[in-house]
Backbone as JSON Lines, residues from 0, in Angstrom:
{"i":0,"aa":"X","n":[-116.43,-52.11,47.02],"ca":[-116.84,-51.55,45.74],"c":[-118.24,-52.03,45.38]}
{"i":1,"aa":"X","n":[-119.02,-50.85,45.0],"ca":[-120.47,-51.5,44.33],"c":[-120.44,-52.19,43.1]}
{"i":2,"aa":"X","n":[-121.39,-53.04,43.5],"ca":[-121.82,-53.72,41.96],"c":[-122.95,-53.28,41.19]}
{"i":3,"aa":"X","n":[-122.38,-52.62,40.23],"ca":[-123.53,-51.45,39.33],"c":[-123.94,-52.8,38.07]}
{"i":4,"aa":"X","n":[-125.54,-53.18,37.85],"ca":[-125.71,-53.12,36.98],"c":[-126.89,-53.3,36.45]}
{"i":5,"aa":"X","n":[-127.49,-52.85,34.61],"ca":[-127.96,-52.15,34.12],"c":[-128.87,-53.14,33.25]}
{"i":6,"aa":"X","n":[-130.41,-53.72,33.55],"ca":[-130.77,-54.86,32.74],"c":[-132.31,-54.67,32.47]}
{"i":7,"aa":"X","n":[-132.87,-55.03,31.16],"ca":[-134.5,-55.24,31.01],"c":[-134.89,-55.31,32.41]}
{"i":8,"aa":"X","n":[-136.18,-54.42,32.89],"ca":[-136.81,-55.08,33.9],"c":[-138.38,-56.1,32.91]}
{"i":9,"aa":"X","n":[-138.56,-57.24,34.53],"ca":[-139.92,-58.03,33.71],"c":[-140.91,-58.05,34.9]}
{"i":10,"aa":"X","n":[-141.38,-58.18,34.84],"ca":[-142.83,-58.92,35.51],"c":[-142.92,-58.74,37.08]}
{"i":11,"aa":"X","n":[-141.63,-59.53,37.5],"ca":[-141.7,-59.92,39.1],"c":[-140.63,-58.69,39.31]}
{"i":12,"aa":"X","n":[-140.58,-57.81,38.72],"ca":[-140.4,-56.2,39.37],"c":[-141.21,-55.1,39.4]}
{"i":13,"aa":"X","n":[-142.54,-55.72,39.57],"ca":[-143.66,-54.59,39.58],"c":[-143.91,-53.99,40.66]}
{"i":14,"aa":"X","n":[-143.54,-54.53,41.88],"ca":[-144.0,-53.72,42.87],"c":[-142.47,-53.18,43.28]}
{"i":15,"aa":"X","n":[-141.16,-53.41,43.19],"ca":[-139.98,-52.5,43.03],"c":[-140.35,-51.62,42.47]}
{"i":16,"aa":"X","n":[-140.81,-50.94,40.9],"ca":[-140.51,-50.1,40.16],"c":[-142.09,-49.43,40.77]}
{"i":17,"aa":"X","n":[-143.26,-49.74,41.0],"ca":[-144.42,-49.28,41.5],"c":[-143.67,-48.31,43.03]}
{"i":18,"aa":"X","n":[-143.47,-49.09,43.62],"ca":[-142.5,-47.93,44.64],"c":[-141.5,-47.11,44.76]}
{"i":19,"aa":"X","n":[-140.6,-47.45,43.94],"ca":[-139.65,-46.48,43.19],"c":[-140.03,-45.04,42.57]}
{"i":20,"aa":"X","n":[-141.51,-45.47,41.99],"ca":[-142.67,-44.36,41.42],"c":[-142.56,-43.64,42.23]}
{"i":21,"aa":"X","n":[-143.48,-44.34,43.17],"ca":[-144.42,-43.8,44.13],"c":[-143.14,-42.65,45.06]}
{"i":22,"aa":"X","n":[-142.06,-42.81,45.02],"ca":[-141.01,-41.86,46.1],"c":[-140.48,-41.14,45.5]}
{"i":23,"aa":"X","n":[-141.16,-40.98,44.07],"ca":[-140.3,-40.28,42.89],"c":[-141.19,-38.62,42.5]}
{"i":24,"aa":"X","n":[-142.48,-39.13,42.48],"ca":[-143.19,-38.2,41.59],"c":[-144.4,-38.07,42.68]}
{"i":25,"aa":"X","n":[-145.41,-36.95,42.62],"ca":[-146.42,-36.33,43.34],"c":[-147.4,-37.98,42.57]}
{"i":26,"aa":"X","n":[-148.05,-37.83,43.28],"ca":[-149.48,-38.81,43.2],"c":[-150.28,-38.94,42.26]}
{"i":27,"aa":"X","n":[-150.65,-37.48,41.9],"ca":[-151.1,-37.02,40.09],"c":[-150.44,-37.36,39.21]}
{"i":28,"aa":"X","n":[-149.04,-37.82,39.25],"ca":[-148.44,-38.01,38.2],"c":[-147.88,-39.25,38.37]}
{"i":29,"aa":"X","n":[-147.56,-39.98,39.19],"ca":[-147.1,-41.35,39.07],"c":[-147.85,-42.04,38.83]}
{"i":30,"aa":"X","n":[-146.81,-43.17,37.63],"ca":[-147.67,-44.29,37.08],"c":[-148.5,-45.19,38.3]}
{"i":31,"aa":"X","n":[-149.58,-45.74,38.11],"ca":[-149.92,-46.74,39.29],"c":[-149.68,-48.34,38.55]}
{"i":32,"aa":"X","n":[-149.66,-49.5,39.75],"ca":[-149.24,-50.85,39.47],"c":[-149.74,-51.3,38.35]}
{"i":33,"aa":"X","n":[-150.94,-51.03,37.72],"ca":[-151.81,-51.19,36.57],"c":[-151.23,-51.3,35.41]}
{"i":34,"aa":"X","n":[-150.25,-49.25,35.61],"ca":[-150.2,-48.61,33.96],"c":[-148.17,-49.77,34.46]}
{"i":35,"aa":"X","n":[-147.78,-50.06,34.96],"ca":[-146.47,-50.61,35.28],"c":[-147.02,-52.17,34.55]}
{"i":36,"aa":"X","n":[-148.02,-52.99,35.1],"ca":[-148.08,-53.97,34.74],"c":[-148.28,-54.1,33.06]}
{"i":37,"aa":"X","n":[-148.73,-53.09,32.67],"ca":[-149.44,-53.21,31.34],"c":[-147.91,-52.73,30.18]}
{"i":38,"aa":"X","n":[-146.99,-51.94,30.99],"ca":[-145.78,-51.81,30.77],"c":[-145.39,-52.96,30.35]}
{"i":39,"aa":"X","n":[-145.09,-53.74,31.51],"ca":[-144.02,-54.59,31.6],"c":[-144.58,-55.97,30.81]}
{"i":40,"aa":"X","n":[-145.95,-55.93,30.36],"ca":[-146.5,-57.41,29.74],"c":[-146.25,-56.56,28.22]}
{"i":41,"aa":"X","n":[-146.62,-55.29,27.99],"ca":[-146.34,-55.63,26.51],"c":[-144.94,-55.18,26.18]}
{"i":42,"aa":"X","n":[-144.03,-54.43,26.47],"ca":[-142.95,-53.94,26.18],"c":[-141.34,-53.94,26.99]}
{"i":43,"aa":"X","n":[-141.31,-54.73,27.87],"ca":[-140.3,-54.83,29.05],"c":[-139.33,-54.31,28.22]}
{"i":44,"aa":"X","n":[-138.73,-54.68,26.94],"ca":[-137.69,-54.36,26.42],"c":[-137.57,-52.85,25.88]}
{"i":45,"aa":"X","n":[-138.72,-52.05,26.86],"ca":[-138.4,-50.62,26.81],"c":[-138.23,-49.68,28.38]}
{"i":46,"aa":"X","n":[-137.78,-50.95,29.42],"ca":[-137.86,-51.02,30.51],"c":[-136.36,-50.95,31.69]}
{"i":47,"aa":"X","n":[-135.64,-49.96,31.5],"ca":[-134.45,-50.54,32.18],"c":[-134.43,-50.24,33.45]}
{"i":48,"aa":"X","n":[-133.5,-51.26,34.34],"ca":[-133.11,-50.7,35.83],"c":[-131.71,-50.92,35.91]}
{"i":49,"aa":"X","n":[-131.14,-50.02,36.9],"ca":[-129.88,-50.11,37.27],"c":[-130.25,-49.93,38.78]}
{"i":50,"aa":"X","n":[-129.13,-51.54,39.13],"ca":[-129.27,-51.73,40.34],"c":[-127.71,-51.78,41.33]}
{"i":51,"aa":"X","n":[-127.37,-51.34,42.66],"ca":[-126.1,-51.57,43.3],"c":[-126.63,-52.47,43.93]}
{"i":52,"aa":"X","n":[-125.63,-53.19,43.88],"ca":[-125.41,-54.58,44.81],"c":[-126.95,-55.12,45.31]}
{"i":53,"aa":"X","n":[-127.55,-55.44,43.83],"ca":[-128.77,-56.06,43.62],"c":[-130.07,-55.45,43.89]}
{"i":54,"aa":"X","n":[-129.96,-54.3,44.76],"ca":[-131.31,-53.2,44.96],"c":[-131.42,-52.08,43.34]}
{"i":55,"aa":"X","n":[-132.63,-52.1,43.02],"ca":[-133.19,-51.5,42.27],"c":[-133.25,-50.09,42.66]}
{"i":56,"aa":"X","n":[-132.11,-48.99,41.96],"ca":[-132.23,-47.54,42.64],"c":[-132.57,-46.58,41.39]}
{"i":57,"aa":"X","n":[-132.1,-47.19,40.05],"ca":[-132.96,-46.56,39.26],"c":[-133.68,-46.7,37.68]}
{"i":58,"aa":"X","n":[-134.96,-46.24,37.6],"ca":[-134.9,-46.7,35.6],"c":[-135.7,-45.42,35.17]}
{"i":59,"aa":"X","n":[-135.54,-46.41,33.98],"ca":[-136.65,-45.87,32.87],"c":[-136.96,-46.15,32.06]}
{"i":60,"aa":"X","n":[-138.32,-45.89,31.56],"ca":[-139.54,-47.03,31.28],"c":[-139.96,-45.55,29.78]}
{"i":61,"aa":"X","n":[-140.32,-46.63,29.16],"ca":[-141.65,-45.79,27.91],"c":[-141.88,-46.88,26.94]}
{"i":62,"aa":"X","n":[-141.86,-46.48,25.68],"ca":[-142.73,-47.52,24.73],"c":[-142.21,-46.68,23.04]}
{"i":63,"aa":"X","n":[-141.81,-48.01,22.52],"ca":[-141.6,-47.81,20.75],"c":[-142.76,-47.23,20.31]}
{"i":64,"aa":"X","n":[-143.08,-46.51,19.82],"ca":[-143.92,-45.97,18.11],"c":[-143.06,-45.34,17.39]}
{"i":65,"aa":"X","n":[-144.37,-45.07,16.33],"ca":[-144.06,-44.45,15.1],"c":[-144.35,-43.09,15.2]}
{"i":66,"aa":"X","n":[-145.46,-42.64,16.0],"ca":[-145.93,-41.42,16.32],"c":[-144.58,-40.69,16.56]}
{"i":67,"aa":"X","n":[-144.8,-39.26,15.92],"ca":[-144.0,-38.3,16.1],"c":[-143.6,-37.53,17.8]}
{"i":68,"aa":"X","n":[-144.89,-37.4,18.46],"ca":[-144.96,-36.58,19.88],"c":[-145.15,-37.79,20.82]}
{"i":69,"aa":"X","n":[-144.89,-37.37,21.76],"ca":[-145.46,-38.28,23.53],"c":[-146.79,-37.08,23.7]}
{"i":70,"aa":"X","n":[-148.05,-38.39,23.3],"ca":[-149.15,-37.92,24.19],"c":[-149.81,-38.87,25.47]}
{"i":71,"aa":"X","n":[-150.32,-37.84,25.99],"ca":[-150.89,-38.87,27.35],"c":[-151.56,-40.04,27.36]}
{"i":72,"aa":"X","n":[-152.24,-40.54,26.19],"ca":[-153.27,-41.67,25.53],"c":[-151.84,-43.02,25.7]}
{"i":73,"aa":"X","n":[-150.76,-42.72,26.0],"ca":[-149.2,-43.51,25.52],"c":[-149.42,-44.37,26.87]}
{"i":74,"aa":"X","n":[-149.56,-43.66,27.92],"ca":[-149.14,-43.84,29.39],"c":[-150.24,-45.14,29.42]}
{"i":75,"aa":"X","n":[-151.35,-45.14,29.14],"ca":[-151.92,-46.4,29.63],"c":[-152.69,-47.13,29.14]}
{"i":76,"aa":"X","n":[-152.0,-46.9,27.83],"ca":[-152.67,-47.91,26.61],"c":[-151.64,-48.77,25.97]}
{"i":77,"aa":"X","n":[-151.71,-49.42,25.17],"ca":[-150.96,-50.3,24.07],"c":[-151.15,-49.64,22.3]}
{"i":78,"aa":"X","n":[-152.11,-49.02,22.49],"ca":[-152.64,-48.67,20.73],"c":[-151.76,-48.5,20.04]}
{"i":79,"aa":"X","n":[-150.87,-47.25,20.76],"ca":[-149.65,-46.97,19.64],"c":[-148.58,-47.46,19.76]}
{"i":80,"aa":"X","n":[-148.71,-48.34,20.07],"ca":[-146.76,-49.1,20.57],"c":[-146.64,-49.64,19.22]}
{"i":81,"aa":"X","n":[-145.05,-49.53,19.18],"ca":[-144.74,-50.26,17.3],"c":[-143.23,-51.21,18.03]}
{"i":82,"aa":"X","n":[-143.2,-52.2,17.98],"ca":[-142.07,-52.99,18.12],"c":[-140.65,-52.55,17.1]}
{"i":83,"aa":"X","n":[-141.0,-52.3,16.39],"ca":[-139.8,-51.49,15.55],"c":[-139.92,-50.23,15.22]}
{"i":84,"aa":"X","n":[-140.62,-49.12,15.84],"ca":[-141.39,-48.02,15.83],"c":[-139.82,-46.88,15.59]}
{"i":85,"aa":"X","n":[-140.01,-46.19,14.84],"ca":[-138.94,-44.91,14.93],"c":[-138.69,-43.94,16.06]}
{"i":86,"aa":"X","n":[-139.46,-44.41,16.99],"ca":[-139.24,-43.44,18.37],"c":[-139.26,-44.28,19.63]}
{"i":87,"aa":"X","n":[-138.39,-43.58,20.59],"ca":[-138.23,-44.3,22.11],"c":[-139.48,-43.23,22.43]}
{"i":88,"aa":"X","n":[-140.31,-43.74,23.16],"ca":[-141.29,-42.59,23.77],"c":[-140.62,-42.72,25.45]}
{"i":89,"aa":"X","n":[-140.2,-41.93,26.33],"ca":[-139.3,-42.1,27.66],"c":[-140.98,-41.7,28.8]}
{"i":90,"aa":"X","n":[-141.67,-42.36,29.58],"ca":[-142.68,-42.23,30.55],"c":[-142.03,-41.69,31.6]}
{"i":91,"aa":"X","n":[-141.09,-41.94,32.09],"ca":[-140.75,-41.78,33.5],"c":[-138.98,-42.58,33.59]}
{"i":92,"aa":"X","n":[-138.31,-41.66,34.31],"ca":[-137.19,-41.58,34.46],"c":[-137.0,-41.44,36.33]}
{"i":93,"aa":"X","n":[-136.65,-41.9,36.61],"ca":[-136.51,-41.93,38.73],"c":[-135.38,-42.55,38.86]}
{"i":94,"aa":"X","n":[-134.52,-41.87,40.26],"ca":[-133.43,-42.71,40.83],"c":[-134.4,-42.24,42.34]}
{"i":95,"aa":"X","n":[-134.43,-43.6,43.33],"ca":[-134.86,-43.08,44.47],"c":[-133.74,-42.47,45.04]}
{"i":96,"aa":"X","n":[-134.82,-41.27,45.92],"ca":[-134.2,-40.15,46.8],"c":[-132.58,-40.42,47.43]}
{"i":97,"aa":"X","n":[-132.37,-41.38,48.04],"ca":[-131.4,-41.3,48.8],"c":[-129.96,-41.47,47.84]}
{"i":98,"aa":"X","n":[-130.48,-41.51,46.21],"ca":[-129.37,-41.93,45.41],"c":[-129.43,-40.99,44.12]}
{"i":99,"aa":"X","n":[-130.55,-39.52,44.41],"ca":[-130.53,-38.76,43.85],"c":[-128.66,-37.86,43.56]}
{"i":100,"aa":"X","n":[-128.28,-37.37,42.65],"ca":[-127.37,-36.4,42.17],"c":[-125.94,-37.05,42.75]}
{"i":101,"aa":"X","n":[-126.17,-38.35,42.09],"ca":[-124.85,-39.17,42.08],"c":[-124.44,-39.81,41.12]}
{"i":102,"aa":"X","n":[-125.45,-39.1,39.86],"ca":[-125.22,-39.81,38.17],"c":[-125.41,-41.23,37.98]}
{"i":103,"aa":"X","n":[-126.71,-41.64,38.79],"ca":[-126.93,-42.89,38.28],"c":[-128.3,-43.07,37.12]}
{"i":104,"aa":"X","n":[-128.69,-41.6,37.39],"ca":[-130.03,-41.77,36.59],"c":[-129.09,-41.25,35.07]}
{"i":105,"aa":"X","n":[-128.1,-40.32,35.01],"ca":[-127.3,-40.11,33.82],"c":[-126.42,-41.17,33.11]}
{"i":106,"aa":"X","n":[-126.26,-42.26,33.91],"ca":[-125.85,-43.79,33.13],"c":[-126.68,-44.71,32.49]}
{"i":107,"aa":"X","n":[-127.52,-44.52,33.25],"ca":[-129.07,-45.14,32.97],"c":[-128.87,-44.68,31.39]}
{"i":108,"aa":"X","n":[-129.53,-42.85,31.62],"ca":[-129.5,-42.55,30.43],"c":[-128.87,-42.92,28.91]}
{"i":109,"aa":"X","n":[-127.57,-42.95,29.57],"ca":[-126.43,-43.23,28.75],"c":[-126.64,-44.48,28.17]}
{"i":110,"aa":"X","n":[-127.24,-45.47,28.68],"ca":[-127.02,-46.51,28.35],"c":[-128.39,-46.68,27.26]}
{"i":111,"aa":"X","n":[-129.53,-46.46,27.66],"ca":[-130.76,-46.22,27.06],"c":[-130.43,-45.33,25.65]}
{"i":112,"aa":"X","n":[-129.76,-44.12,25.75],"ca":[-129.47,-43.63,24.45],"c":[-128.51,-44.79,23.43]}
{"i":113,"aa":"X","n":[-127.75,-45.5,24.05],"ca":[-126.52,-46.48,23.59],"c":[-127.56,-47.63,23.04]}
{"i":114,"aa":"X","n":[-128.55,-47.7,23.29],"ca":[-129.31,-49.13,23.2],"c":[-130.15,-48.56,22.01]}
{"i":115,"aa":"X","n":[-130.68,-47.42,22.07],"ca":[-131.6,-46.93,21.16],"c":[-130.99,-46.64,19.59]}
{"i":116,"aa":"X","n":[-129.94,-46.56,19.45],"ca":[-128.7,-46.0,18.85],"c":[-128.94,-47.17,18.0]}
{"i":117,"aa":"X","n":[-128.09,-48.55,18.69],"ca":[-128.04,-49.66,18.05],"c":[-129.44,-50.36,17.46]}
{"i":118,"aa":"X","n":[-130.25,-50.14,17.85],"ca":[-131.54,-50.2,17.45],"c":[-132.11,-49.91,16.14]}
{"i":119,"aa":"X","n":[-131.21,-48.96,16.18],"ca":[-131.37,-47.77,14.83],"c":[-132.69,-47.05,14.64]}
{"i":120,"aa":"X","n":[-132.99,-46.44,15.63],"ca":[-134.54,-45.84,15.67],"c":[-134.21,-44.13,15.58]}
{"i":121,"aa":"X","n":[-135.12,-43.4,15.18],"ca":[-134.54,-41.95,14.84],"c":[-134.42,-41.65,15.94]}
{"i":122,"aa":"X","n":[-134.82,-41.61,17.0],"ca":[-134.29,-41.35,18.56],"c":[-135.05,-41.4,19.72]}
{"i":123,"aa":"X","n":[-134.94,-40.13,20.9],"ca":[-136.14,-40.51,22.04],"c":[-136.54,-39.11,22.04]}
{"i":124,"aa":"X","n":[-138.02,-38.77,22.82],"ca":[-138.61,-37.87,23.01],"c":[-139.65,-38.49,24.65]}
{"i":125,"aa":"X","n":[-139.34,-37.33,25.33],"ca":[-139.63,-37.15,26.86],"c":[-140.24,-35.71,27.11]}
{"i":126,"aa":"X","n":[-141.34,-35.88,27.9],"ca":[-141.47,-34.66,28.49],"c":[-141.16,-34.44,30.34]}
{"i":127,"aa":"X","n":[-140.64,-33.13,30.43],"ca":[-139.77,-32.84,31.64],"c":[-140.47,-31.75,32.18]}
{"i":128,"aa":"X","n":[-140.43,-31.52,32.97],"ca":[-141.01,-30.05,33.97],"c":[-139.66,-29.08,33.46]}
{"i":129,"aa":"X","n":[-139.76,-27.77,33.59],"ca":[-138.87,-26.98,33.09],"c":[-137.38,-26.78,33.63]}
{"i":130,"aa":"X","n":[-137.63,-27.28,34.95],"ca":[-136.19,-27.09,36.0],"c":[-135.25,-28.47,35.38]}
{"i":131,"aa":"X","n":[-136.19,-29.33,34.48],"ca":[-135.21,-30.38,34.29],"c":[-134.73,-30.65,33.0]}
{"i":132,"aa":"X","n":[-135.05,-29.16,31.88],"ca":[-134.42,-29.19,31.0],"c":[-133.09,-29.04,30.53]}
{"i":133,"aa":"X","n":[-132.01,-28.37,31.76],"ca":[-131.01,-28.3,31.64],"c":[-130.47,-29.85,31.93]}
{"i":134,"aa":"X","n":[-130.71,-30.5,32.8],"ca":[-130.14,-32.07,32.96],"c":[-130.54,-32.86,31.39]}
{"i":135,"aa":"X","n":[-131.68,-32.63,30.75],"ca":[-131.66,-33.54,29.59],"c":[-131.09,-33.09,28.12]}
{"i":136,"aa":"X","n":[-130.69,-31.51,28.34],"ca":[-130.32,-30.83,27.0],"c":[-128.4,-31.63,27.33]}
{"i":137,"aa":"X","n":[-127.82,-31.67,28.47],"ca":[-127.07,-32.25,28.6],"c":[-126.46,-33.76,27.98]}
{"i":138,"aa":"X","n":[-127.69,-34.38,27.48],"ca":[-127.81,-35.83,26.64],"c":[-127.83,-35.31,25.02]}
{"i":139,"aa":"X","n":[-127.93,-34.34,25.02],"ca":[-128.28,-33.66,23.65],"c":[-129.83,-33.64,22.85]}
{"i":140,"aa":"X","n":[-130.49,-33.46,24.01],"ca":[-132.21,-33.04,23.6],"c":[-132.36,-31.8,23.84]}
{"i":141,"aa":"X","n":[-133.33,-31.74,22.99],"ca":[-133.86,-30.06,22.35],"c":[-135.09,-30.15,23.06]}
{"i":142,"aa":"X","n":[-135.22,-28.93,23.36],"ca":[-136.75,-28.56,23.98],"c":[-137.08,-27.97,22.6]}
{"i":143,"aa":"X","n":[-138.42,-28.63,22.67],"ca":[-139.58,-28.58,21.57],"c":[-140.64,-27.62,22.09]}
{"i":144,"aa":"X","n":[-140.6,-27.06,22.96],"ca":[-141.59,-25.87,23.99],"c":[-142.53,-27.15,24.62]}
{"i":145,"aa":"X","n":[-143.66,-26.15,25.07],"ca":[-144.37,-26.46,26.17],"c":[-145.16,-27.57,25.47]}
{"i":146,"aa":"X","n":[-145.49,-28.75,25.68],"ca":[-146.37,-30.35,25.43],"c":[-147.9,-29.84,25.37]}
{"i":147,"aa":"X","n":[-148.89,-30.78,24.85],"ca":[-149.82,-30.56,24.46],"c":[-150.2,-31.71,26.28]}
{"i":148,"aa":"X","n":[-149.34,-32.14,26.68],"ca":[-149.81,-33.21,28.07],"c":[-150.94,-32.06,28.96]}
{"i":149,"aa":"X","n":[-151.44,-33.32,29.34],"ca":[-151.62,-32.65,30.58],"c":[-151.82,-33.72,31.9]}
{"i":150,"aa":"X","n":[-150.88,-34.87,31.99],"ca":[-150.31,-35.76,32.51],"c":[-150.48,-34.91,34.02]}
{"i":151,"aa":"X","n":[-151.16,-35.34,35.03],"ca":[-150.89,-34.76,36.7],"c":[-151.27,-33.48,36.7]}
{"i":152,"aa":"X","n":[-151.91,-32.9,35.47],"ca":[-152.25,-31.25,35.75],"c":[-150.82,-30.47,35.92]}
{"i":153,"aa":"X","n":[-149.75,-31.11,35.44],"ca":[-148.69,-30.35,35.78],"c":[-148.32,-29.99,34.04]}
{"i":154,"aa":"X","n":[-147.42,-28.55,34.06],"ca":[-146.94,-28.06,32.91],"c":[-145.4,-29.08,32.23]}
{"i":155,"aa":"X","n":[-145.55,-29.39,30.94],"ca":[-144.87,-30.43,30.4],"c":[-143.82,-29.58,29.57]}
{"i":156,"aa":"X","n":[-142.7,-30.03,29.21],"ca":[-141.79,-29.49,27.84],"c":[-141.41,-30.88,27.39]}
{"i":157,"aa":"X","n":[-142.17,-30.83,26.02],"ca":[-141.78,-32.0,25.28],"c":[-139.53,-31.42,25.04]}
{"i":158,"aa":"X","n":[-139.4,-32.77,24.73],"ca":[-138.24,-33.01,24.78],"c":[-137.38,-34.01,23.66]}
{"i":159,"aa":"X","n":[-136.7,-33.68,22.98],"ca":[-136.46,-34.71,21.7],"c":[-135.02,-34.52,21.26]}
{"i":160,"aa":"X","n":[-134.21,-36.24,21.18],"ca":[-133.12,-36.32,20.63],"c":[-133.07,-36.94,19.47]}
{"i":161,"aa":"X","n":[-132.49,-36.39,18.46],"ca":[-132.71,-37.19,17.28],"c":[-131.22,-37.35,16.62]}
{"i":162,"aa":"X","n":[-131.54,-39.58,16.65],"ca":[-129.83,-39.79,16.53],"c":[-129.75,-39.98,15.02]}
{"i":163,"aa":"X","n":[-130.64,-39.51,14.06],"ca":[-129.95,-40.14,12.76],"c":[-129.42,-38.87,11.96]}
């Protein structure tokens, strides 16, 4: 039986979650070790991984504000981060490949919505490519239409659950 489990990542998981990226998303769009380090020094506690039997297979990472939308200025700055901020902003969500469509990135989820909940923050907002709005309307997020991003030159749908 695996041992599933689900904890803050910190510091000395930067080059795990930097490669985890890197097998996840096209090149234009993955975070690099930089925008991960700058993650993980100011906000780890917006940082989760779920790991089997101690390997890191999947998380997801973003940052508290107050700001209403996820804009791209989020990804590799600190400006708008709020430690008690009314919003989960979600950067990036990955289970590597070989552990894709086995519902580990949907526990993740689960658990991240469960954490945000208790938090008491009005909720999370993510943007998704369009094929992956049916997997997140499934958590109970609304597509907000097409994002003002332009994160990788790729087309965005902001994405928003709101728990209060």
């Amino acid at each position: 039986m695996q041992s599933v489990i689900i904890r803050q990542a910190n510091i000395s998981d930067i080059d795990t979650v930097t490669e985890l990226e890197k097998s996840c998303f096209p090149v234009s769009e993955a975070a690099d070790r930089k925008a991960f380090e700058l993650r993980l020094r100011n906000y780890p506690e917006c940082f989760r991984l779920l790991e089997i039997d101690g390997k890191v297979i999947s998380m997801i990472n973003g940052m508290t504000t107050n700001e209403n939308d996820l804009c791209d200025e989020m990804y590799s700055g600190t400006d708008m981060y709020a430690a008690h901020g009314k919003w989960l902003m979600l950067f990036g969500v990955a289970t590597a490949p070989a552990y894709q469509k086995r519902g580990f990135a949907s526990r993740l989820m689960e658990r991240v919505i469960e954490d945000t909940k208790k938090q008491e923050r009005r909720g999370i907002v993510l943007t998704c490519k369009e094929e992956l709005i049916p997997f997140y309307s499934r958590f109970g997020f609304v597509s907000e239409g097409i994002s003002d991003s332009e994160h990788g030159g790729a087309e965005w749908y902001q994405m928003r659950l709101t728990l209060e």
